[in-house]
VOGU-3710 file (C-alpha; in Angstrom, 3 decimals, decimal comma):
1> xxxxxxxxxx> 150,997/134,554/80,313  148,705/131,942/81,602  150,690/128,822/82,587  148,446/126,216/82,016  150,273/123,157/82,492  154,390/122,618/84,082  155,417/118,873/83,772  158,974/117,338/84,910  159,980/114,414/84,499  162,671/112,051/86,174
11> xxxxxxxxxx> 166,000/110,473/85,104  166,830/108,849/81,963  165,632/104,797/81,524  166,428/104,292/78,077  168,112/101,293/76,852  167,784/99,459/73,536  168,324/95,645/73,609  170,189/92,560/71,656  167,964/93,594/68,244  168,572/97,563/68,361
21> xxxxxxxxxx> 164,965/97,984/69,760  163,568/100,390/72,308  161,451/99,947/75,334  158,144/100,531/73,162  159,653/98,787/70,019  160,387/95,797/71,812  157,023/95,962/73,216  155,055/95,696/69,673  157,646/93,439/68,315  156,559/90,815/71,245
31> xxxxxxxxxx> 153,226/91,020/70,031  154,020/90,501/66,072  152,559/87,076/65,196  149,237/88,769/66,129  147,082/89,089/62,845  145,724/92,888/63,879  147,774/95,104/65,648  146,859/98,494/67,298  150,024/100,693/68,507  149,010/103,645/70,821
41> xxxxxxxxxx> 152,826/105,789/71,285  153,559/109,472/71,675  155,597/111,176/68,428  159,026/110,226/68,764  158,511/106,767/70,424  159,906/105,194/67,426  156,229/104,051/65,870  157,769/103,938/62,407  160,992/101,773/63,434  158,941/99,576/65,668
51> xxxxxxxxxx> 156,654/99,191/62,036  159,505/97,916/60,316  160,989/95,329/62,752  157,442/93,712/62,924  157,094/93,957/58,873  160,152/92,724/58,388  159,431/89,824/60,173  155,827/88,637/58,872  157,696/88,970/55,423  160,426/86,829/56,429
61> xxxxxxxxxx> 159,227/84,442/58,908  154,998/84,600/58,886  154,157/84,143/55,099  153,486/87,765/53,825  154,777/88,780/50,662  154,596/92,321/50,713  153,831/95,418/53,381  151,571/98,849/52,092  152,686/101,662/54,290  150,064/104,175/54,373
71> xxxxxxxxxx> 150,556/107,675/55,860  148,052/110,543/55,715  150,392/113,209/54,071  153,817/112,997/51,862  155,925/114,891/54,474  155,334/111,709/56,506  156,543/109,354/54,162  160,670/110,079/54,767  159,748/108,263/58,578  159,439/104,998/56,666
81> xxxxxxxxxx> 162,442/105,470/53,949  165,372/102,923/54,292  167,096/102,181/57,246  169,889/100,162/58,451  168,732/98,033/61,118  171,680/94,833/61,404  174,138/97,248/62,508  172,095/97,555/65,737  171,386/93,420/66,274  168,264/92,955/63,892
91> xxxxxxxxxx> 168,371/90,339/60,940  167,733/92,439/58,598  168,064/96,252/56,718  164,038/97,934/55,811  165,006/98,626/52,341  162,384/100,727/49,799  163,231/100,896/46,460  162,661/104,814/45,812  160,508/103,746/43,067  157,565/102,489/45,728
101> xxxxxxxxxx> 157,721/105,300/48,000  155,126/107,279/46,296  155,735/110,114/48,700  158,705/110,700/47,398  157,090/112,741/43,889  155,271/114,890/46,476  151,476/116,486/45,926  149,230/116,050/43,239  149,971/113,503/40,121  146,978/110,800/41,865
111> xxxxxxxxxx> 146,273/108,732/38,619  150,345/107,759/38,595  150,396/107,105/42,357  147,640/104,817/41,639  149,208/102,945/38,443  152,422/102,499/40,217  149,991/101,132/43,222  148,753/98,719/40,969  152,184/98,168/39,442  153,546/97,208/43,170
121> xxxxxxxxxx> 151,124/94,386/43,545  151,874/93,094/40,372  155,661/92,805/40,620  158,489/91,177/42,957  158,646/94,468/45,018  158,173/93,910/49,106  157,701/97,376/50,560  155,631/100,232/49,278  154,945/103,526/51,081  151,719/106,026/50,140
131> xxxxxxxxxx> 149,443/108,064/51,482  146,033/107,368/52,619  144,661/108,531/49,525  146,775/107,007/47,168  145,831/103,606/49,565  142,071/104,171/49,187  141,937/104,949/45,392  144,440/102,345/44,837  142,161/100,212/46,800  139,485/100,721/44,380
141> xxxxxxxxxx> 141,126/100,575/41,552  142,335/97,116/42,460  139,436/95,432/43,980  137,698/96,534/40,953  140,215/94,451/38,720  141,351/91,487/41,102  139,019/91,623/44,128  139,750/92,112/47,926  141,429/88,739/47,894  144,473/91,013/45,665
151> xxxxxxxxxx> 145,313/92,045/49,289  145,588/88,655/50,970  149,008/88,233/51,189  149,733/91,728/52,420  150,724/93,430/55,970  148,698/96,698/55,669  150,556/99,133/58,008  148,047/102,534/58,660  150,074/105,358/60,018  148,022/108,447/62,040
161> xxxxxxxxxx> 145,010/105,854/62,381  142,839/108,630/63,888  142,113/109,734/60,656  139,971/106,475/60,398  136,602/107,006/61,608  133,845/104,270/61,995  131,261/106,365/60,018  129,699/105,180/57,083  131,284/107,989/55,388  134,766/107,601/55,931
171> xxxxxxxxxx> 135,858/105,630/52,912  139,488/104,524/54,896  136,937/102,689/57,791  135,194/101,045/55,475  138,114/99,582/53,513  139,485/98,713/56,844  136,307/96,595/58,174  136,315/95,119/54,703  139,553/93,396/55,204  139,081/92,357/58,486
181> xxxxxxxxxx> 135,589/90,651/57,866  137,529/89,091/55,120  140,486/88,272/57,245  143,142/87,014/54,837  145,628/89,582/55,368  147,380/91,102/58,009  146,920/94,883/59,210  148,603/97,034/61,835  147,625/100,507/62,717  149,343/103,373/64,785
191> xxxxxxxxxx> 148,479/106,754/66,278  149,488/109,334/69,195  146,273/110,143/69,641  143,622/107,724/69,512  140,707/109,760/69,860  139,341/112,368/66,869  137,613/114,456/68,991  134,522/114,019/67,175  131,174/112,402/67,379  131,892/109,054/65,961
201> xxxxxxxxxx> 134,610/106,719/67,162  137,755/105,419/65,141  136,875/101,914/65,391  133,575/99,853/66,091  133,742/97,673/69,176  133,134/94,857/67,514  135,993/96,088/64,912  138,522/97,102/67,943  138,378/93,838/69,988  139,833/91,801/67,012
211> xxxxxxxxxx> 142,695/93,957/67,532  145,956/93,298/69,848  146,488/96,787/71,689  150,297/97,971/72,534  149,947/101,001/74,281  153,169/102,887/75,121  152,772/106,243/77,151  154,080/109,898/76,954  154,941/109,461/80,146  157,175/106,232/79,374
221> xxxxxxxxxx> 158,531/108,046/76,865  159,387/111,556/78,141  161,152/109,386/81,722  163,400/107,718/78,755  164,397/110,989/77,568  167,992/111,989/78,182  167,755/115,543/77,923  164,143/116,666/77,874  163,363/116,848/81,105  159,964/119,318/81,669
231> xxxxxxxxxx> 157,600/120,518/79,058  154,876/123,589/79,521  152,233/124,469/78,227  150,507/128,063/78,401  148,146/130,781/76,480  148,370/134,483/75,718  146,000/137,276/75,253  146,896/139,562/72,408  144,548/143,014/71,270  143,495/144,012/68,088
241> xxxxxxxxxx> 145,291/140,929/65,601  147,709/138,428/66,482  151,121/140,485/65,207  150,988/142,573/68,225  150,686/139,457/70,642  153,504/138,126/68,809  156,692/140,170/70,631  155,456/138,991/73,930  155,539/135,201/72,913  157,968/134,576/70,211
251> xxxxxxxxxx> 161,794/134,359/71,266  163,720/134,144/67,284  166,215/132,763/69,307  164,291/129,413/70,294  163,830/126,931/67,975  160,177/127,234/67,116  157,107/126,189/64,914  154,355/128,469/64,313  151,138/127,443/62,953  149,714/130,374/61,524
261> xxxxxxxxxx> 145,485/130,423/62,255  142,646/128,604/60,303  141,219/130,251/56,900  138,132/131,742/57,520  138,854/131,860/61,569  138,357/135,239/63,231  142,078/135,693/64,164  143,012/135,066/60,468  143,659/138,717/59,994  145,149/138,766/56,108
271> xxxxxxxxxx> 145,753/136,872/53,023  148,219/133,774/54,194  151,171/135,028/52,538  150,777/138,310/53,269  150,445/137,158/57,213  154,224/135,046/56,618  155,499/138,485/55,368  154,394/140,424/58,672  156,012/137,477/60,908  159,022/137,754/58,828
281> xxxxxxxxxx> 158,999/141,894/58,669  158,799/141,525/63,030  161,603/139,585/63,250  164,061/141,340/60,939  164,861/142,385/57,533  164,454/139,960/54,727  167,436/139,316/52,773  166,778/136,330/50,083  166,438/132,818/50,024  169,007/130,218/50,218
291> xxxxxxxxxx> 168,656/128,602/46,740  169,680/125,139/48,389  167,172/125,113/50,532  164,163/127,440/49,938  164,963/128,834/53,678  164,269/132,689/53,618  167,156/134,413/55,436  166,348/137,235/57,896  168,858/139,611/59,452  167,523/140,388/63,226
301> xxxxxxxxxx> 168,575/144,065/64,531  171,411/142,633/66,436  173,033/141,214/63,129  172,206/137,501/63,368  170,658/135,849/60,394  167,432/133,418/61,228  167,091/130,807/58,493  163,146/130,140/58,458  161,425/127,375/56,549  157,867/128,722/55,068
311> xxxxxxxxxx> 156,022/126,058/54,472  152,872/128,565/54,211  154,169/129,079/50,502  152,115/126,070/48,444  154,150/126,822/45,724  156,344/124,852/43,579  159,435/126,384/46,147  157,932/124,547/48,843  158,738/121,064/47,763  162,329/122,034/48,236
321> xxxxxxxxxx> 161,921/123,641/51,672  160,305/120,199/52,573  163,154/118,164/51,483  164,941/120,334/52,886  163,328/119,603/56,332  164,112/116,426/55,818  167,111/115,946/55,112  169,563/115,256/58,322  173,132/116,864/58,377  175,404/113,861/58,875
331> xxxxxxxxxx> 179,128/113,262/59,464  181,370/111,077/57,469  180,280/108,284/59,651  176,727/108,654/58,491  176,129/109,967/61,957  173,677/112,539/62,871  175,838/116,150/63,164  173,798/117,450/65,911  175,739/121,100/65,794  175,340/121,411/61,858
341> xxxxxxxxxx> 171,991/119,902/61,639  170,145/122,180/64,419  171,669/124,852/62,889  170,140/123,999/59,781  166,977/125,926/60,460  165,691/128,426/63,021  161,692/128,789/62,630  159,556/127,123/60,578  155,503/129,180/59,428  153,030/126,467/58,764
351> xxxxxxxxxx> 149,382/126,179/58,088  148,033/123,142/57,992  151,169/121,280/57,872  154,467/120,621/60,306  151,622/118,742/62,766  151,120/114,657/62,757  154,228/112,613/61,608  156,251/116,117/60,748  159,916/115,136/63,060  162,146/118,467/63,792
361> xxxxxxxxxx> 163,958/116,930/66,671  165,102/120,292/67,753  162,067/121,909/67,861  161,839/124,119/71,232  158,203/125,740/70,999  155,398/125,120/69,316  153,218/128,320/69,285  149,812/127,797/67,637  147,991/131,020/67,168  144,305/130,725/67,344
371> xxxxxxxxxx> 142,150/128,539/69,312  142,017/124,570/68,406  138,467/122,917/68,910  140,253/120,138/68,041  141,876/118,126/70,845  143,580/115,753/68,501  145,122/118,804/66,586  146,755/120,012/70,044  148,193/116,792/70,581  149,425/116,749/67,480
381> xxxxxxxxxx> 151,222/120,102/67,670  152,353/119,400/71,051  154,361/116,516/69,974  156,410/118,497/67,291  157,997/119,861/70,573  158,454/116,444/72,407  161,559/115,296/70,668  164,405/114,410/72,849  167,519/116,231/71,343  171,347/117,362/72,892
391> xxxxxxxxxx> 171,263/120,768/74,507  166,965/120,618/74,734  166,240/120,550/78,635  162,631/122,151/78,685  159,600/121,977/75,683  157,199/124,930/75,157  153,869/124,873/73,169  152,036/127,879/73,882  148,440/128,888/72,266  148,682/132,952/71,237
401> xxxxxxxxxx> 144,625/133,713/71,002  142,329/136,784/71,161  141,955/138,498/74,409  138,126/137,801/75,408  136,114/141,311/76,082  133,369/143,319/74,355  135,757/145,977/74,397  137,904/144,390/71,383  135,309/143,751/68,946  136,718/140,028/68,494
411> xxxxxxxxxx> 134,295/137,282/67,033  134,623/135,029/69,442  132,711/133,738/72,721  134,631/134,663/75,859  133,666/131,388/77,568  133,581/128,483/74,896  137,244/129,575/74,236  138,299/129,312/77,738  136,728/125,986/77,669  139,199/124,941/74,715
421> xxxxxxxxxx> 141,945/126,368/76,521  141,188/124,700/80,150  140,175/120,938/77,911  143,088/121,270/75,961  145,424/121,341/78,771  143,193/118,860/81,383  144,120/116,453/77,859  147,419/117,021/77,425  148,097/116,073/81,708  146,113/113,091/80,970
431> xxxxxxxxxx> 148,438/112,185/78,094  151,456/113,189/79,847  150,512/111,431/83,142  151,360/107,595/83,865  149,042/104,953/83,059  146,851/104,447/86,120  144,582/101,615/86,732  142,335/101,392/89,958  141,494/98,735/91,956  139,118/98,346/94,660
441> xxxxxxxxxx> 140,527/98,398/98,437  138,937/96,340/101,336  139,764/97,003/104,359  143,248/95,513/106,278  144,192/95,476/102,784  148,089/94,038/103,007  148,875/95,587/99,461  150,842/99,437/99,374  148,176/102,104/98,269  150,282/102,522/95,133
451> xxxxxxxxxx> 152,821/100,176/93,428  153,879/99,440/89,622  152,675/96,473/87,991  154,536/94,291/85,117  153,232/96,509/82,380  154,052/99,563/83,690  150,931/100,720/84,917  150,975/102,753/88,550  147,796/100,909/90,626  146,080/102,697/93,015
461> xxxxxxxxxx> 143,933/101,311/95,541  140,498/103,367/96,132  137,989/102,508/99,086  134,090/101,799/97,843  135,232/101,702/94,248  132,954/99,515/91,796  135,031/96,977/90,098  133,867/95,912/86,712  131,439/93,182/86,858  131,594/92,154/83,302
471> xxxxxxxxxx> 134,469/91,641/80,830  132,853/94,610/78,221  132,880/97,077/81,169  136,274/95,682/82,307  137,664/96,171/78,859  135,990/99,757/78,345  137,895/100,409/81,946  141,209/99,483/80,468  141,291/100,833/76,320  139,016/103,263/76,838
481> xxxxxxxxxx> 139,776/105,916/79,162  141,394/108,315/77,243  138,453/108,388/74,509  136,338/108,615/77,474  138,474/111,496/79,355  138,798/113,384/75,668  134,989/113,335/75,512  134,544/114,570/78,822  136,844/117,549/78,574  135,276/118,617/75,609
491> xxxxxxxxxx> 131,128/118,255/76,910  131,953/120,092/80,157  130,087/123,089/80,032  129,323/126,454/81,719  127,408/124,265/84,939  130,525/122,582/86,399  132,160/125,880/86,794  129,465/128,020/88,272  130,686/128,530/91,770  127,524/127,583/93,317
501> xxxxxxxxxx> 127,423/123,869/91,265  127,879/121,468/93,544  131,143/118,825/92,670  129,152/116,038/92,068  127,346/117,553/88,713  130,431/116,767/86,833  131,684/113,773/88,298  128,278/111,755/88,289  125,968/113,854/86,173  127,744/114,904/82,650
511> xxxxxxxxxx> 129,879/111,688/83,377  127,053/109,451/83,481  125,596/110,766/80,687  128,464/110,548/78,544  129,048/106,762/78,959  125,341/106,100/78,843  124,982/107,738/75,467  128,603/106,419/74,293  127,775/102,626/75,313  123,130/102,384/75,184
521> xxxxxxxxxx> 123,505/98,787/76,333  125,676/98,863/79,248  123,879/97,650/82,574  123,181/100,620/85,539  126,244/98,620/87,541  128,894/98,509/84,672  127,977/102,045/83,436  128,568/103,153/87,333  131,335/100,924/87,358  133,079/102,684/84,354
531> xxxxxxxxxx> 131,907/106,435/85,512  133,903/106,040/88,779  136,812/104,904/87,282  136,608/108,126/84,992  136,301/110,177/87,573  139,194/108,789/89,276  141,686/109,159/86,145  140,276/112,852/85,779  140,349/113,765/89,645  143,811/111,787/90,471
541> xxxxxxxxxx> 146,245/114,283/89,483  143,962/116,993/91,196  143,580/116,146/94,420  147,217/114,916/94,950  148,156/118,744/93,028  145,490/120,164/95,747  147,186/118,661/98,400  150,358/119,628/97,451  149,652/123,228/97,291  148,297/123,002/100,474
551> xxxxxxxxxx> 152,176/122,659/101,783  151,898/118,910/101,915  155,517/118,293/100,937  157,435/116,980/103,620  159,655/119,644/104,425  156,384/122,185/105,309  154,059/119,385/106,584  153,706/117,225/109,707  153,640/114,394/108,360  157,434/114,701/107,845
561> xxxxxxxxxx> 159,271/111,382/108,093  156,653/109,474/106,123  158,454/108,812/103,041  156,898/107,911/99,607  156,328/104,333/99,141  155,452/102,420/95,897  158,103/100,635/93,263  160,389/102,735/90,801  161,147/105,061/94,383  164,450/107,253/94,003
571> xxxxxxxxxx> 166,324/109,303/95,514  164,589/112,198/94,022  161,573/110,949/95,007  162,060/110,404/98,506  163,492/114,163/99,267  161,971/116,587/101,123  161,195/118,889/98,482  158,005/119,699/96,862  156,452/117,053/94,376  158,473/117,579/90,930
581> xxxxxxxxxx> 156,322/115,269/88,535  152,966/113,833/88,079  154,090/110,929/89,894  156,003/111,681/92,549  152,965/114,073/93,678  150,648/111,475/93,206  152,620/109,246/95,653  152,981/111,419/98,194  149,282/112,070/98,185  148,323/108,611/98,187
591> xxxxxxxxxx> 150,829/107,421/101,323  149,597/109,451/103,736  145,542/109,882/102,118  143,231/106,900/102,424  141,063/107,731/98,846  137,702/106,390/98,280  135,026/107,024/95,801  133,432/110,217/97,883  136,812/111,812/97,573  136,912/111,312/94,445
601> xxxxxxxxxx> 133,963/112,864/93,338  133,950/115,702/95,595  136,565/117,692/93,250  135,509/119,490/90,038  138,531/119,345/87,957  137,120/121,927/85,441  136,036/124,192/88,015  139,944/123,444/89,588  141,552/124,542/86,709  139,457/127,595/85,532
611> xxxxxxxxxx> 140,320/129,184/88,853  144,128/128,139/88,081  143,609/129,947/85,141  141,775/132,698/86,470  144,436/133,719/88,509  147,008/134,956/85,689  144,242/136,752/84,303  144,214/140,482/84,715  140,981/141,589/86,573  139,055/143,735/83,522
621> xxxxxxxxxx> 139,750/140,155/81,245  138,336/137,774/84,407  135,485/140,666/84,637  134,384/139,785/81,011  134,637/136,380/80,899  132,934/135,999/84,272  130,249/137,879/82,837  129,747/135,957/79,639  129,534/132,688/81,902  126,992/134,291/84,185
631> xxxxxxxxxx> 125,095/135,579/81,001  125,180/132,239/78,900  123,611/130,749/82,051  120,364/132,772/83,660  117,629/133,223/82,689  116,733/136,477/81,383  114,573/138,330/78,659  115,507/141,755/77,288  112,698/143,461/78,514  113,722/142,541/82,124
641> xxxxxxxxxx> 117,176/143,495/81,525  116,327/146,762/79,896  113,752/147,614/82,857  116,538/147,161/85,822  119,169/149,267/83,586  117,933/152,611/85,946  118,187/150,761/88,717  121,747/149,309/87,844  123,173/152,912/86,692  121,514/153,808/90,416
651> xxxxxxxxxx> 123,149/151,125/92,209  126,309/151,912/90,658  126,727/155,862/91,181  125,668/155,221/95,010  127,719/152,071/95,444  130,643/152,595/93,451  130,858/149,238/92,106  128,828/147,124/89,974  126,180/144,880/91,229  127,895/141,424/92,561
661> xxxxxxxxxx> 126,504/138,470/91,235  127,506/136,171/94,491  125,324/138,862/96,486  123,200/137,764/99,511  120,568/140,357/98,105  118,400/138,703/95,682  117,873/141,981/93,694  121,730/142,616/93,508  122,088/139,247/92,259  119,126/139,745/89,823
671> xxxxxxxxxx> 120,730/143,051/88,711  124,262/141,667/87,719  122,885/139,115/86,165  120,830/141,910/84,259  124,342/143,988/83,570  125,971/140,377/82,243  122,943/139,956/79,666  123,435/143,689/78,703  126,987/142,981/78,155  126,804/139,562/76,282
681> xxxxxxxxxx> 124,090/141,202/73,977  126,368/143,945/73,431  129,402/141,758/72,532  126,953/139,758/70,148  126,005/143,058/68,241  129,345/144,110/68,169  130,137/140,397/66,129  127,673/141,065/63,600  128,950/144,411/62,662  132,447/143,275/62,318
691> x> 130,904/140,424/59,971
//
């Protein structure tokens, strides 16, 4: 098991105030006579509840007469259903008439979602709630009739707004700029992860700064937990197909989720259903179906029956399993019955559902088998374990993938995959770390290194650090890191982690030409501006995690009897035990450290974590991967490689080892670079023939 990522997290904070509203709720409701609204919050922050209050409220008190909910699949649309809100403080109940939920029918029967779309702006109704695609042919359908100005008196809420692209070609981003150029009504958007991992952004910039931003962290949020306290995130190898990797990874008597792989992907090993049937046959004996719930019962060898939710099935059963889901046990009260409902289910098989929006509060692990190129789609999945729930102390989402090697005849490329693995999880600290923001420190600077300003954000002084000399850099400092850091993770490549690559290639390099291809007009002293404060978010957690490996807690350094400084300090955090969290490590670091912009981009994070990774990786496994990087990067014909295979076989039976790559001897080097091409080109033939 390759531990890729181990996060803590401190004491509870949560509170809700006078109106029954969160931290993160309260937030976006401050902000709700704003025309255009962007919310950036983890799952589980309460995005959908914090949707309401503000709706609620432009319908009552700002004009609007009625609010379109739109949510990119049906399974969402039970997070926006009715729900008592004056019994916590607020003035009013969210109340949708079962008839305007058009998620309600399920999949399939478009041309009625669409008349009863058209229906709903015709009529006295307030609320409706549909999918994206029932929005945008609605859409259609109406302007054609009425025109844009149909929408005027509307607050257009957009749930999952990464599925909104700025391309041409995304019909949701064009509806969206054409009712903000128009202006007349009133739209607010939400997401967990605001990047889509592709080559076009969500928004425009001249789209995005008409919008107010609320950004609420997975950090704030997982420090307001009560009982989640630590979530991990790790990979494992498996030979041959992913059944026999599943023993080693799968625990029946963990709450999990397992997303089954991609169609067409190379660790897709049988026909979907048939793949659901060998889970099931490894974890027991199938003995029927509940006819309540759809739930297929399975009787493990020690007797115990594990209730699983398929949701693999696309039959007609699997709109019952889905309400199902759904549908929370409750008490006479109307109280949540947390013993009845997590008993309720055991493990739920998904393909390409159970992801964005899907809420199983007592969801344990998420285990994903098959690589994800997509970083948004880990995030995703991730978060289907972040619920805070009674008797949950610790998360789990681990990736099950094939073991890289020519020996296992696997399609896929040894290196690009550990590349996914090693982005995936430099993403997910990112997203799971505090909101830093940098600032540039002079000398006899009276300020502490590190304090906590009125937002929430942990500032950090650095030494030499370019502030940014414009507003557009400033503002591309402040919204855009995490689209910048998410590009980053996925463009390093097989030159930052070459051993002989000097730091500096990734940090100022592939850095600067990232933001000099993402933003063409940017002058040389904003672009540098905005690299350095990249490289500081990406490096941060790093150095302070290099440091304390080094022994720099208090109890093994000498340096004891300096204790942390910086607002939100506990008693935790000022112990003399190793670093616990993100933060706390981060402090410790930066108390005793004076950082400037040369430390900052002397560390290769990629290159820090590969060798993290490389060190729970049995030696014939780091062999072959090694070798595909070395391969992938020299360069070297066949006809060379074939003409020093003699002298390799030679240097082998004589040696008793295979030529070293790092060797001092330029023909050693020359011939393991040789042996890696042999290898990489045997690998590659071994693909096709498995095609």
């Amino acid at each position: 098991m390759v531990q890729m990522l181990n996060v803590s997290y401190g004491r509870s904070k949560a509170t809700t105030n006078a109106l029954g509203q969160r931290e993160m709720q309260a937030r976006a409701y401050a902000a709700r006579a704003a025309q255009f609204l962007l919310l950036k919050a983890p799952p589980a922050a309460g995005k959908s509840r914090a949707l309401m209050f503000i709706a609620l409220d432009k319908m009552r008190h700002q004009g609007l007469a009625k609010t379109i909910v739109c949510v990119p699949e049906t399974s969402i649309g039970g997070s926006f259903r009715s729900t008592d809100l004056t019994s916590y403080g607020f003035e009013a109940d969210w109340e949708v008439d079962d008839r305007w939920n058009l998620c309600l029918t399920g999949d399939g029967a478009e041309a009625q979602k669409v008349k009863a779309f058209e229906a709903f702006l015709d009529s006295d109704a307030s609320v409706l709630v549909c999918t994206h695609a029932t929005f945008r042919f609605g859409f259609d359908a109406v302007a054609a009739k009425a025109g844009i100005e149909a929408f005027d008196n509307c607050f257009i809420a957009i749930d999952e707004f990464h599925h909104v692209s700025a391309s041409d070609n995304n019909r949701l981003g064009v509806i969206l700029r054409n009712l903000l150029n128009r202006g007349a009504c009133h739209i607010m958007s939400m997401t967990g992860s605001y990047f889509r991992g592709d080559a076009d952004p969500v928004l425009r910039p001249e789209d995005e700064d008409r919008f107010t931003k609320i950004t609420y962290s997975y950090y704030e949020q997982l420090e307001g937990y009560e009982f989640l306290k630590a979530l991990g995130i790790n990979y494992e190898f498996y030979k041959g197909n992913y059944i026999n990797g599943l023993p080693g990874v799968l625990n029946p008597d963990q709450k999990t989720i397992i997303h089954i792989p991609h169609r067409g992907s190379s660790e897709a090993l049988d026909d979907k259903y048939n793949e659901v049937g060998r889970i099931i046959d490894l974890i027991g004996t199938h003995e029927g179906r509940d006819p309540e719930t759809g739930f297929d019962l399975v009787r493990r060898p020690d007797g115990t029956v594990v209730k699983i939710a398929d949701l693999v099935d696309d039959g007609p059963g699997r709109d019952i399993v889905k309400a199902a889901l759904s549908r929370e046990i409750r008490e006479p009260d109307g109280r949540r019955d947390d013993v009845a409902d997590c008993a309720k289910v055991d493990i739920i098989i998904a393909l390409g559902m159970a992801k964005e929006g899907f809420d199983w509060v007592w969801c344990e692990h998420a285990l994903t088998i098959g690589y994800r190129s997509s970083l948004t789609e880990i995030v995703q999945i991730i978060g289907r374990a972040t619920r805070d729930a009674p008797g949950k102390p610790r998360a789990l989402f681990t990736n099950l993938v094939a073991e890289p090697g020519v020996e296992t005849g696997v399609v896929t490329d040894a290196v690009n995959d550990m590349l996914k693995a090693i982005s995936g999880s430099l993403l997910m600290e990112q997203v799971l770390a505090p909101n830093f923001k940098f600032y540039r420190r002079e000398d006899g600077d009276v300020r502490d290194p590190i304090g906590t300003d009125a937002e929430g954000n942990v500032t950090i002084g650095i030494k030499g650090l370019i502030e940014p000399p414009t507003d557009r850099a400033r503002e591309i400092c402040e919204s855009d890191m995490q689209d910048l850091m998410a590009t980053a993770y996925q463009e390093m490549d097989r030159r930052v982690l070459a051993t002989d690559t000097a730091p500096e290639v990734a940090t100022q390099m592939v850095l600067t030409d990232i933001i000099e291809r993402r933003y063409e007009t940017l002058e040389p002293e904003e672009a540098e501006s905005v690299r350095q404060h990249l490289a500081a978010h990406m490096n941060i957690l790093t150095l302070a995690r290099k440091e304390a490996e080094r022994g720099f807690a208090e109890s093994q350094s000498p340096l004891t009897g300096t204790p942390p400084r910086g607002d939100g300090d506990s008693e935790d955090e000022s112990s003399d035990s190793m670093p616990n969290t993100l933060l706390q490590m981060v402090r410790k670091f930066i108390n005793v450290r004076e950082i400037g912009v040369d430390l900052i981009d002397s560390v290769n994070t990629f290159r820090e974590r590969f060798e993290v990774a490389s060190k729970s990786l049995d030696s014939q496994i780091l062999a072959h991967v090694q070798s595909a990087m070395v391969a992938l990067r020299v360069n070297m014909t066949g006809d060379e490689a074939r003409t020093l295979w003699p002298r390799i076989k030679a240097f082998r039976a004589s040696e008793g080892r295979e030529p070293n790559v790092h060797a001092a001897d330029p023909l050693e080097k020359r011939m393991a670079e040789a042996l890696a091409w042999l290898k990489s080109e045997k690998a590659r033939r071994m693909r096709e023939a498995a095609l």
